[in-house]
Predicted model as a PDB file, atoms N, CA, C, CB and O in Angstrom, pLDDT in the B-factor column:
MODEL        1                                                                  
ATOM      1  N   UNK A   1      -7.170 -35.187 -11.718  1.00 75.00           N  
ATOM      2  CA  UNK A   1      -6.423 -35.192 -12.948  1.00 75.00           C  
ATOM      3  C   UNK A   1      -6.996 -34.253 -14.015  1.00 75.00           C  
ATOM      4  CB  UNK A   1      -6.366 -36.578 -13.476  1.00 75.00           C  
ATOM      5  O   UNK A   1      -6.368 -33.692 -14.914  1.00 75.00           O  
ATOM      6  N   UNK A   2      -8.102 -34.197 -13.788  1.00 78.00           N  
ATOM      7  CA  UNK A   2      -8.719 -32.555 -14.907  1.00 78.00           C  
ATOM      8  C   UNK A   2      -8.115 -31.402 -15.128  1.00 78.00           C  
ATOM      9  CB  UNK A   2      -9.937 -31.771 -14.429  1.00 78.00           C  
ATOM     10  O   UNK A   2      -7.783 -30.685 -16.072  1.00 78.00           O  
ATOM     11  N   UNK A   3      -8.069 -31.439 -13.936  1.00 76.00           N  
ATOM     12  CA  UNK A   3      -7.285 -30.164 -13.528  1.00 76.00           C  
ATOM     13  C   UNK A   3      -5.526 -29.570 -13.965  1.00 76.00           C  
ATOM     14  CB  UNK A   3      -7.325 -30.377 -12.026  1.00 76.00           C  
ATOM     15  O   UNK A   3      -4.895 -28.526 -14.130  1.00 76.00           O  
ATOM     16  N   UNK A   4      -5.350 -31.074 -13.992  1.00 78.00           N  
ATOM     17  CA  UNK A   4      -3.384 -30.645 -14.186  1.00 78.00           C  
ATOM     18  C   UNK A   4      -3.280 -30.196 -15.182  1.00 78.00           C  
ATOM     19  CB  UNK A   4      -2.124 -31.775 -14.246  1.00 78.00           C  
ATOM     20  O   UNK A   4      -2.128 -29.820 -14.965  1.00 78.00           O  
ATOM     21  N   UNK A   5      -3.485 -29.818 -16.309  1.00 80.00           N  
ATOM     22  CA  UNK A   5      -3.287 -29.336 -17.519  1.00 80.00           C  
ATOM     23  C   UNK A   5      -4.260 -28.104 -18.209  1.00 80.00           C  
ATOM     24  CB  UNK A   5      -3.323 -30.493 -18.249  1.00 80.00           C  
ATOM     25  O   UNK A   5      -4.374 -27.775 -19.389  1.00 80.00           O  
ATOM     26  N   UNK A   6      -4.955 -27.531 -16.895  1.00 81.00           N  
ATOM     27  CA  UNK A   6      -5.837 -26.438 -16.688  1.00 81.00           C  
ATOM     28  C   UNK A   6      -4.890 -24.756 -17.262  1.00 81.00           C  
ATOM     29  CB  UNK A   6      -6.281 -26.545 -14.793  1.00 81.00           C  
ATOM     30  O   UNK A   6      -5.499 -23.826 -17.790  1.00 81.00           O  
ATOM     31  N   UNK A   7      -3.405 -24.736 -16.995  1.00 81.00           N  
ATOM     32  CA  UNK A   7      -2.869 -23.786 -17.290  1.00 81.00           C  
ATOM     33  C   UNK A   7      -2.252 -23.695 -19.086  1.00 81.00           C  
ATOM     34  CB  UNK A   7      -1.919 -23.749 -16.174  1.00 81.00           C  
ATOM     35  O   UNK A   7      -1.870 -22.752 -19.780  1.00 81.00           O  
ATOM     36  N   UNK A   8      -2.421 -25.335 -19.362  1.00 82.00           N  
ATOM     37  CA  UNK A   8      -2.223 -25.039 -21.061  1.00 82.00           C  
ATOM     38  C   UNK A   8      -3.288 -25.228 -21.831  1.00 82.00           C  
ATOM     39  CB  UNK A   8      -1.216 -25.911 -21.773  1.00 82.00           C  
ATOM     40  O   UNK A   8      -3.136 -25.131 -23.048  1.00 82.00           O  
ATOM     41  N   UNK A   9      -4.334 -25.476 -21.389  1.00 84.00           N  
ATOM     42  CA  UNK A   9      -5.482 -25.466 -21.892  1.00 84.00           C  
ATOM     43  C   UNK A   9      -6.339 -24.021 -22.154  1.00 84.00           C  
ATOM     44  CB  UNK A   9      -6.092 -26.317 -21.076  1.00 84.00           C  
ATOM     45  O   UNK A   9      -7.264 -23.913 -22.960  1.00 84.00           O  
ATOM     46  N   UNK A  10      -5.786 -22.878 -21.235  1.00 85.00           N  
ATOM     47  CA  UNK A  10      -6.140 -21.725 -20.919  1.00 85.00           C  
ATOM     48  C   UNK A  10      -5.348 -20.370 -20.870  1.00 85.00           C  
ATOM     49  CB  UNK A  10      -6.552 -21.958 -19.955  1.00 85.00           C  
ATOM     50  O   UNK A  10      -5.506 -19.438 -20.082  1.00 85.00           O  
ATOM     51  N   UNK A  11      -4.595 -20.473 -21.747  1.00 87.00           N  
ATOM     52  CA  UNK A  11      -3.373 -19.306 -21.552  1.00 87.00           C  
ATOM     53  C   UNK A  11      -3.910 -18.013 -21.271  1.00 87.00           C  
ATOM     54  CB  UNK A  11      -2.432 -19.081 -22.879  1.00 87.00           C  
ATOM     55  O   UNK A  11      -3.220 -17.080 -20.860  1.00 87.00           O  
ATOM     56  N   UNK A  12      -5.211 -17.948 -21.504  1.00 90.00           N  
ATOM     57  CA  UNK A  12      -5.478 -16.439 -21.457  1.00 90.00           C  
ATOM     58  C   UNK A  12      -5.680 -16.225 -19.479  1.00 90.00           C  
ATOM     59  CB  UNK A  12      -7.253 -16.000 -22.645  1.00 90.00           C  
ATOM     60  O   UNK A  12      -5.511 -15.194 -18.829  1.00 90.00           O  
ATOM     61  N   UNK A  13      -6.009 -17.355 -19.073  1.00 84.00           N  
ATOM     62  CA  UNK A  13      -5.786 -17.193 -17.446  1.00 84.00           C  
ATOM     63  C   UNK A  13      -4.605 -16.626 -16.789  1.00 84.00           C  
ATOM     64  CB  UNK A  13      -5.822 -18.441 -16.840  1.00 84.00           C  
ATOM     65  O   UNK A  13      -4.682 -16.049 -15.705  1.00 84.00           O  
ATOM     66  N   UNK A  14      -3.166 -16.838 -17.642  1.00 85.00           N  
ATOM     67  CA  UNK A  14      -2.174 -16.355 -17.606  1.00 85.00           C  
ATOM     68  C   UNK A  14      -1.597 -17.455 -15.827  1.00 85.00           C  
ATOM     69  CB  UNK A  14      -2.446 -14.471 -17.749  1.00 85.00           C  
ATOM     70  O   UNK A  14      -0.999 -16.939 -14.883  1.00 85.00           O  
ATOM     71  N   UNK A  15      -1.943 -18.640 -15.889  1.00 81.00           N  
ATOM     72  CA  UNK A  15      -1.905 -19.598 -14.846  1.00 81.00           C  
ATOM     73  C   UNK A  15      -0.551 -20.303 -14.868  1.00 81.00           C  
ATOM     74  CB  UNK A  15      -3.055 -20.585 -14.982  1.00 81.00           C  
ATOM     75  O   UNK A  15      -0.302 -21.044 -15.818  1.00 81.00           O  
ATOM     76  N   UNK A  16       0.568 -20.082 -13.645  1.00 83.00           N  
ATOM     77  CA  UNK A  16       1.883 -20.091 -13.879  1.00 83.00           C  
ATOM     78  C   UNK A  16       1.631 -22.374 -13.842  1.00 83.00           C  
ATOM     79  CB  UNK A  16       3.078 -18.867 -12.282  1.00 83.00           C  
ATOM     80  O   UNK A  16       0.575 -22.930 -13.536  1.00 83.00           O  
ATOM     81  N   UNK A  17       2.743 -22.991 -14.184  1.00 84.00           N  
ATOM     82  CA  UNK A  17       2.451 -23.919 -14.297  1.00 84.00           C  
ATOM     83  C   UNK A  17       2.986 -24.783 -13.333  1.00 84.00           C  
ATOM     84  CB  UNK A  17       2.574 -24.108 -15.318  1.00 84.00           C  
ATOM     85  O   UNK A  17       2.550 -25.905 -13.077  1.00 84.00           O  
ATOM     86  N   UNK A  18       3.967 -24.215 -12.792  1.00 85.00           N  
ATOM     87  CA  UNK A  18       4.262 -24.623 -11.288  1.00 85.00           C  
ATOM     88  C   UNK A  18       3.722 -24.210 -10.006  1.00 85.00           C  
ATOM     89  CB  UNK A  18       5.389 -24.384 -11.069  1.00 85.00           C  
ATOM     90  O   UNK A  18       2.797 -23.415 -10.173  1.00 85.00           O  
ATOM     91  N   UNK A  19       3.949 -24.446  -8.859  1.00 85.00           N  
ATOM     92  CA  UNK A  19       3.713 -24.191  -7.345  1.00 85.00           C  
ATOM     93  C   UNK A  19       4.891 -23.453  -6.968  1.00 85.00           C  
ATOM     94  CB  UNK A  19       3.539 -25.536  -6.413  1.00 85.00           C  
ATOM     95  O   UNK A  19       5.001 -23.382  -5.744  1.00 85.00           O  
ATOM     96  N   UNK A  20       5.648 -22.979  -7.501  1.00 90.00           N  
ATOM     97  CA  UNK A  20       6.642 -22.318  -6.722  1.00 90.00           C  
ATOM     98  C   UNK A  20       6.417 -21.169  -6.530  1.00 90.00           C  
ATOM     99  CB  UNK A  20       7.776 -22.350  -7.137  1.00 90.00           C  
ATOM    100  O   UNK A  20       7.593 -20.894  -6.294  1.00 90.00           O  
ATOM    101  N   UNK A  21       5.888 -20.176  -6.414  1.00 88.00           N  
ATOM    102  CA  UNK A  21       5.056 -19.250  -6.197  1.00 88.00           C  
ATOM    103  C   UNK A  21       4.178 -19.166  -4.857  1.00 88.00           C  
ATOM    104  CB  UNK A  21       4.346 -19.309  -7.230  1.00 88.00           C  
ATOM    105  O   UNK A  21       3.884 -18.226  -4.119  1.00 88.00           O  
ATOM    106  N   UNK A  22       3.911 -20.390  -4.849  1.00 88.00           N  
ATOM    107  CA  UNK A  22       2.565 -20.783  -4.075  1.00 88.00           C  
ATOM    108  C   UNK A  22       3.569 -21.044  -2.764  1.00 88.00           C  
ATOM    109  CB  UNK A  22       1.439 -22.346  -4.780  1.00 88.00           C  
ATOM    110  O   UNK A  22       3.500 -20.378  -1.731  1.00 88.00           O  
ATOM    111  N   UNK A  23       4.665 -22.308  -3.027  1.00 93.00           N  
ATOM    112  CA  UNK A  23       5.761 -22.533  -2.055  1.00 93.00           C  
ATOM    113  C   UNK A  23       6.282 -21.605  -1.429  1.00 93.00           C  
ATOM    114  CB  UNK A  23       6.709 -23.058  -2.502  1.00 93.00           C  
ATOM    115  O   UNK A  23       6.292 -21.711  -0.203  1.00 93.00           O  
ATOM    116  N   UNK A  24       6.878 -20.410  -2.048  1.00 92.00           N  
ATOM    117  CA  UNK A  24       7.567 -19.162  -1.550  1.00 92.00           C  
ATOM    118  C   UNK A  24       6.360 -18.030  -0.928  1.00 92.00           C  
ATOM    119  CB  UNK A  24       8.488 -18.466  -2.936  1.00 92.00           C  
ATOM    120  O   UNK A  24       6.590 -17.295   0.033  1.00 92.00           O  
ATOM    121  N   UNK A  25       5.524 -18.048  -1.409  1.00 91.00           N  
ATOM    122  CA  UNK A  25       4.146 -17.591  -0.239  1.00 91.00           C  
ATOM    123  C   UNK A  25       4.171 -18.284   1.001  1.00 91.00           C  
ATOM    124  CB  UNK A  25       2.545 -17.968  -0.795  1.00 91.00           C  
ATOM    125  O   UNK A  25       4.381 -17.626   2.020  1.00 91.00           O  
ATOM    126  N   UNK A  26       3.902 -20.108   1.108  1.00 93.00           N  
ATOM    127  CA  UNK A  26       3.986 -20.293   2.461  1.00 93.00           C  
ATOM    128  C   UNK A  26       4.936 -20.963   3.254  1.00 93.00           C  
ATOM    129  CB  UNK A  26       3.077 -20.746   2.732  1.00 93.00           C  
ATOM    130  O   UNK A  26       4.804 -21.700   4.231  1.00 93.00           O  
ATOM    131  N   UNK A  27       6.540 -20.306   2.251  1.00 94.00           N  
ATOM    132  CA  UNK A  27       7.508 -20.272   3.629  1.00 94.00           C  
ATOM    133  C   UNK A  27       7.315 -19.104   4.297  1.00 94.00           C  
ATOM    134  CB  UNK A  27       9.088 -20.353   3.389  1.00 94.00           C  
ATOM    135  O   UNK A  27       7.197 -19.166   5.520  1.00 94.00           O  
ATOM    136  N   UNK A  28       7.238 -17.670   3.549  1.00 92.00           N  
ATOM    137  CA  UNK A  28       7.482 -16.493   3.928  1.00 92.00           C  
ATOM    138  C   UNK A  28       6.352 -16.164   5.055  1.00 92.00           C  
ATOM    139  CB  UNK A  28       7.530 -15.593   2.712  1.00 92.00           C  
ATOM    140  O   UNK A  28       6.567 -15.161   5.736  1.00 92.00           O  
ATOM    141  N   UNK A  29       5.317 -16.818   5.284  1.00 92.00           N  
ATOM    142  CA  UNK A  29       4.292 -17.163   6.251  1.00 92.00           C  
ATOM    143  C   UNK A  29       4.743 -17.755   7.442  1.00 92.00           C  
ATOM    144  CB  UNK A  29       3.372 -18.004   5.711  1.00 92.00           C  
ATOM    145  O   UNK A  29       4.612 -17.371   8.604  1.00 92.00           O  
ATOM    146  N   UNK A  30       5.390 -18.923   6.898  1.00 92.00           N  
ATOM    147  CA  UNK A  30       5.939 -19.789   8.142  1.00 92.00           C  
ATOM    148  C   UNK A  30       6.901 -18.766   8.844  1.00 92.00           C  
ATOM    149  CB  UNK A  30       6.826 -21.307   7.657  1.00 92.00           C  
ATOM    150  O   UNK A  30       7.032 -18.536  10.046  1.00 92.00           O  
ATOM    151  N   UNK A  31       7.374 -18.358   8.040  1.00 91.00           N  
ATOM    152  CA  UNK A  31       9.322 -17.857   8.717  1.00 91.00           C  
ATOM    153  C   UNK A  31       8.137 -16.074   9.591  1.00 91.00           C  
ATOM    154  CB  UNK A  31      11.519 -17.077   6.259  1.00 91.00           C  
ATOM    155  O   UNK A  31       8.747 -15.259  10.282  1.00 91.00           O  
ATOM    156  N   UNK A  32       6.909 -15.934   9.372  1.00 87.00           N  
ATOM    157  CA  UNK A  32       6.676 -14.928   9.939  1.00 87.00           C  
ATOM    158  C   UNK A  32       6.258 -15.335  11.066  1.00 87.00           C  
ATOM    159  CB  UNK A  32       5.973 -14.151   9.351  1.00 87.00           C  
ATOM    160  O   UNK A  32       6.447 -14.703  12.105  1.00 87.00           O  
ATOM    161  N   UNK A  33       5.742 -16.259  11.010  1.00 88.00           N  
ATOM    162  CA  UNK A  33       4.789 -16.819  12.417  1.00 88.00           C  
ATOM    163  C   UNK A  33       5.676 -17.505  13.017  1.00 88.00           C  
ATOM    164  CB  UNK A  33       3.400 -17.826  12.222  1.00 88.00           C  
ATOM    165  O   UNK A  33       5.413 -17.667  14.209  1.00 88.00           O  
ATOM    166  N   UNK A  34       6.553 -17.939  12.692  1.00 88.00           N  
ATOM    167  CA  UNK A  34       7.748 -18.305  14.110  1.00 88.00           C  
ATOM    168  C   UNK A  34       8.666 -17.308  14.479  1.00 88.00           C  
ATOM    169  CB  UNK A  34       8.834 -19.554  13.825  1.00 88.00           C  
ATOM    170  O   UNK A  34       9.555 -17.675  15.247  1.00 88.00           O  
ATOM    171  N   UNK A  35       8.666 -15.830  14.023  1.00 85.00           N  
ATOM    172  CA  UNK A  35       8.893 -14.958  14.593  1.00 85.00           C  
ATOM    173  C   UNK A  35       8.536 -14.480  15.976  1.00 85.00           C  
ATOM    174  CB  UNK A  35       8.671 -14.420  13.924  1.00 85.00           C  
ATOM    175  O   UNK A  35       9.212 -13.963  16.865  1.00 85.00           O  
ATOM    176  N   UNK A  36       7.321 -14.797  15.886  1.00 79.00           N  
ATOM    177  CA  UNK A  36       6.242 -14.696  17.179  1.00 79.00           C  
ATOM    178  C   UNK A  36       5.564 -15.867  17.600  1.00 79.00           C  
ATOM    179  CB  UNK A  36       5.088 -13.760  16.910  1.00 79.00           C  
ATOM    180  O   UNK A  36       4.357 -16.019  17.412  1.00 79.00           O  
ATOM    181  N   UNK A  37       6.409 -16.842  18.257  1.00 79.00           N  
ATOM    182  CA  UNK A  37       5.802 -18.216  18.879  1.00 79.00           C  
ATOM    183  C   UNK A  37       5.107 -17.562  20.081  1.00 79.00           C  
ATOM    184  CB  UNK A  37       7.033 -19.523  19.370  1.00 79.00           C  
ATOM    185  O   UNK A  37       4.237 -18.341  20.470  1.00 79.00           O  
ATOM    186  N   UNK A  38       5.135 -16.461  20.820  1.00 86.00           N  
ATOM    187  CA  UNK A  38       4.693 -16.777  22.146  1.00 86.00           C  
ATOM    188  C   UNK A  38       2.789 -15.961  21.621  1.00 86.00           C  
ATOM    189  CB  UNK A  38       6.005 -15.791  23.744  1.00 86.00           C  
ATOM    190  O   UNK A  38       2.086 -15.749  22.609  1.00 86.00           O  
ATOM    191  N   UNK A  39       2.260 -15.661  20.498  1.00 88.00           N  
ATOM    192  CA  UNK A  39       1.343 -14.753  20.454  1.00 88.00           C  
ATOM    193  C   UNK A  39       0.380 -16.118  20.245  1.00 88.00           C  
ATOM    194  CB  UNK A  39       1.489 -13.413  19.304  1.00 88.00           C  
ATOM    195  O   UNK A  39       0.692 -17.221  19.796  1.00 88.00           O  
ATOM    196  N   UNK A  40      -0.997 -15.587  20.776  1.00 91.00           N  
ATOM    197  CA  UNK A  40      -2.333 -16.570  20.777  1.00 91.00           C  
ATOM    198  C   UNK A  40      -3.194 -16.782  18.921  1.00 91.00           C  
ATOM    199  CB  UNK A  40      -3.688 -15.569  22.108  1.00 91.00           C  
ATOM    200  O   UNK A  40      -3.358 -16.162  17.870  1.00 91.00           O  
ATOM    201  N   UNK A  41      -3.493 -18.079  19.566  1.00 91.00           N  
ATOM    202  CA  UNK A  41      -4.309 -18.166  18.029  1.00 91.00           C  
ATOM    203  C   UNK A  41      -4.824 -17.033  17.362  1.00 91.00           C  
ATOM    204  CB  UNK A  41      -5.542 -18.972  18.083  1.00 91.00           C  
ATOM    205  O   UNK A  41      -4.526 -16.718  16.210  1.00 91.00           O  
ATOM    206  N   UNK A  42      -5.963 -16.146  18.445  1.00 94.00           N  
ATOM    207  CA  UNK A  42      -6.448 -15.386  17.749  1.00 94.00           C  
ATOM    208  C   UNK A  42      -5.613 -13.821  16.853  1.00 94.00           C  
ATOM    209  CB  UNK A  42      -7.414 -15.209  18.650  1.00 94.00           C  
ATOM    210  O   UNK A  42      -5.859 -13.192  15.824  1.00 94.00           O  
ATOM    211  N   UNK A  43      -4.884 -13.760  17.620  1.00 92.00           N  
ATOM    212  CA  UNK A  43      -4.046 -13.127  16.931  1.00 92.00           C  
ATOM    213  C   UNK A  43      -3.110 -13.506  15.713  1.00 92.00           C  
ATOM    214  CB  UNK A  43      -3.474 -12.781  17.728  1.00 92.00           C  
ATOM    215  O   UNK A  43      -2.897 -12.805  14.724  1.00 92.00           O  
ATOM    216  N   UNK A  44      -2.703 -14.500  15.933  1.00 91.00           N  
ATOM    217  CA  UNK A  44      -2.035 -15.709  14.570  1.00 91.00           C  
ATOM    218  C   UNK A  44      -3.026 -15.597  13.335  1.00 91.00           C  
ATOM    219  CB  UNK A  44      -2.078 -17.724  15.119  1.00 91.00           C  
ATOM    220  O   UNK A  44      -2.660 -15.669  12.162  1.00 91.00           O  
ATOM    221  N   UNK A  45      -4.369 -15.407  13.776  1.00 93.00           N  
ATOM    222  CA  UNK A  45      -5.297 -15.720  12.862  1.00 93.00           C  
ATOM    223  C   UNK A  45      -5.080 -14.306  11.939  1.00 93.00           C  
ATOM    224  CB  UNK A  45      -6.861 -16.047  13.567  1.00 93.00           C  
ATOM    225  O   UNK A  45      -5.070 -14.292  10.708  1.00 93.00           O  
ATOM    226  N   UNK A  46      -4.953 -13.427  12.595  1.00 93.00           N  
ATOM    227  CA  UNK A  46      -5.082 -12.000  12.501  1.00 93.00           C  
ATOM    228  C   UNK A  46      -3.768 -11.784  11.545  1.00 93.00           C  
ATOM    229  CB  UNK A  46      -5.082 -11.162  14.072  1.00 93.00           C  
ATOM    230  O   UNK A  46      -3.789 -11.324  10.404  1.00 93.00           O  
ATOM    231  N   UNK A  47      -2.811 -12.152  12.160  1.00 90.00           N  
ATOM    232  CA  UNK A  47      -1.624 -12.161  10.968  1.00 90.00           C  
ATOM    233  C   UNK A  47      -1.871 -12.920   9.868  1.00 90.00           C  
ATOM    234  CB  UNK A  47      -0.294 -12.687  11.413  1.00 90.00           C  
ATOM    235  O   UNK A  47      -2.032 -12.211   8.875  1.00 90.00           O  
ATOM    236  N   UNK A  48      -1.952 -13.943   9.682  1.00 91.00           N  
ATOM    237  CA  UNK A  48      -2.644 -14.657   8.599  1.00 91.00           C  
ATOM    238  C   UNK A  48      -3.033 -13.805   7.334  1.00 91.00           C  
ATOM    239  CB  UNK A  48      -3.891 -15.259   9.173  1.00 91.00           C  
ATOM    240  O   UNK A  48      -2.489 -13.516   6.268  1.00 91.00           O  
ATOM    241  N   UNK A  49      -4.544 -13.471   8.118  1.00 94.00           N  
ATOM    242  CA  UNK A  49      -5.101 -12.690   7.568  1.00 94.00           C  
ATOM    243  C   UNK A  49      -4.626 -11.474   6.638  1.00 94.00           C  
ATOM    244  CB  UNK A  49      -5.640 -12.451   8.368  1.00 94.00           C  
ATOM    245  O   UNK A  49      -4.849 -11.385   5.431  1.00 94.00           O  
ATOM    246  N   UNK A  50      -4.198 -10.909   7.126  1.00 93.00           N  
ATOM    247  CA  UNK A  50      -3.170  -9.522   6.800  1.00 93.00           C  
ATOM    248  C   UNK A  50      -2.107  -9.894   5.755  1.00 93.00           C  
ATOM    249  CB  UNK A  50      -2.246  -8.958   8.262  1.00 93.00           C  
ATOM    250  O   UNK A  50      -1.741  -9.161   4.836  1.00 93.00           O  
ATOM    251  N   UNK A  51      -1.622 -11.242   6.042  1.00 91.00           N  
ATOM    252  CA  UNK A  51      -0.394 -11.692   5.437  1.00 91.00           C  
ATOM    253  C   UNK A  51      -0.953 -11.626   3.740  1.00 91.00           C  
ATOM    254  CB  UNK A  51       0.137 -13.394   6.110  1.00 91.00           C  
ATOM    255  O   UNK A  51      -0.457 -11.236   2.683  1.00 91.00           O  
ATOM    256  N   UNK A  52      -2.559 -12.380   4.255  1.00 90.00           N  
ATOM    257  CA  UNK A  52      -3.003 -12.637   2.736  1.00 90.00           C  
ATOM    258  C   UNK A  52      -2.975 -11.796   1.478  1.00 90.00           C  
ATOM    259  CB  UNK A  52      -4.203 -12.889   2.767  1.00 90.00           C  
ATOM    260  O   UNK A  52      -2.593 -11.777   0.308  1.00 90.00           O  
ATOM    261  N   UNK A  53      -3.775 -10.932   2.664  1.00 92.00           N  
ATOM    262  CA  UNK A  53      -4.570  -9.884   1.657  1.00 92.00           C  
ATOM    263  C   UNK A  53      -3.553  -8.995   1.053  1.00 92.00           C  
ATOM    264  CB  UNK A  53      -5.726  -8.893   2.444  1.00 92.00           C  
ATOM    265  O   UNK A  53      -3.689  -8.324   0.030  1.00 92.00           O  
ATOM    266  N   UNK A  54      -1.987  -9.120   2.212  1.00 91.00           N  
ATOM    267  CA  UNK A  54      -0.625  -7.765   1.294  1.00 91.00           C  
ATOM    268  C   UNK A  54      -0.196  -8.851   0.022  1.00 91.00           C  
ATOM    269  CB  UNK A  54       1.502  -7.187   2.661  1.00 91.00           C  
ATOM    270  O   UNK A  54       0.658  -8.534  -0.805  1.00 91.00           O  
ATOM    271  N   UNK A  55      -0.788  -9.947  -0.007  1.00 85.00           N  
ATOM    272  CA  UNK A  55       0.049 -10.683  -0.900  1.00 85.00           C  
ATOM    273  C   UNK A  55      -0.726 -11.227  -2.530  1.00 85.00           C  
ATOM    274  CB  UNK A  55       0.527 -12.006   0.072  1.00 85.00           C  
ATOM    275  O   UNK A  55      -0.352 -11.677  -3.613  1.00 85.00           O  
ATOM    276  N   UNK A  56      -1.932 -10.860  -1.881  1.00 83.00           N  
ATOM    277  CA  UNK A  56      -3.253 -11.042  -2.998  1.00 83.00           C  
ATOM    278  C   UNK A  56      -2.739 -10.424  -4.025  1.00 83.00           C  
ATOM    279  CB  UNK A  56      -4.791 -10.355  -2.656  1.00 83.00           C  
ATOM    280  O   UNK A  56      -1.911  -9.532  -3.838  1.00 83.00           O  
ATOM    281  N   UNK A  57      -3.253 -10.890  -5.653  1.00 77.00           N  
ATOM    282  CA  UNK A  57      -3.385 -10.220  -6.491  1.00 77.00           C  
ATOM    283  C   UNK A  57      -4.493  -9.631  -6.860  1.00 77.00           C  
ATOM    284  CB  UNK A  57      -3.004 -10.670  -7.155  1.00 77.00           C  
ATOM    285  O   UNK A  57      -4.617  -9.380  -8.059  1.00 77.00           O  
ATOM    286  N   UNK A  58      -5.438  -9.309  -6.042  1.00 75.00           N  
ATOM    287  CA  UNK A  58      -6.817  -8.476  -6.270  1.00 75.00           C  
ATOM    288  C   UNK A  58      -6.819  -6.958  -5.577  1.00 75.00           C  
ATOM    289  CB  UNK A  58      -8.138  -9.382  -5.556  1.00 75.00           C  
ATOM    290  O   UNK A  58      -7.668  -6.066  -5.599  1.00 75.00           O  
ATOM    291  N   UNK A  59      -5.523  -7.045  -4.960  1.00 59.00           N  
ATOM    292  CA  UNK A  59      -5.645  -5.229  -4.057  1.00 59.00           C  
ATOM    293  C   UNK A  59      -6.147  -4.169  -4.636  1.00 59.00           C  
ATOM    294  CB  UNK A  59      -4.274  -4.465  -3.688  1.00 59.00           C  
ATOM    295  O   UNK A  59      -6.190  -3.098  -4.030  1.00 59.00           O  
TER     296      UNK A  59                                                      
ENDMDL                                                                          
END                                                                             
């Protein structure tokens, strides 16, 4: 409960106040990785990965 009110306590974080953001990141994940059901973990991992970092705000 500290935490929930972390984005009006802090505007200069510029911290959106919902999850929908966060939601539409991991459908667009899901809907990629069932593109390719037949590929192995380690490779899954590998997309993942990749998925993150095009989607990061630190590039």
């Amino acid at each position: 409960m500290p935490w929930l009110w972390t984005f009006y306590d802090f505007p200069e974080l510029q911290m959106p106040n919902t999850n929908n953001e966060l939601e539409a990141l991991n459908s667009a994940l899901k809907a990629n990785l069932n593109l390719h059901k037949g590929i192995s973990k380690e490779r899954r991992k590998i997309i993942i990965q990749d998925f993150l970092k095009a989607h990061s705000p630190c590039r």
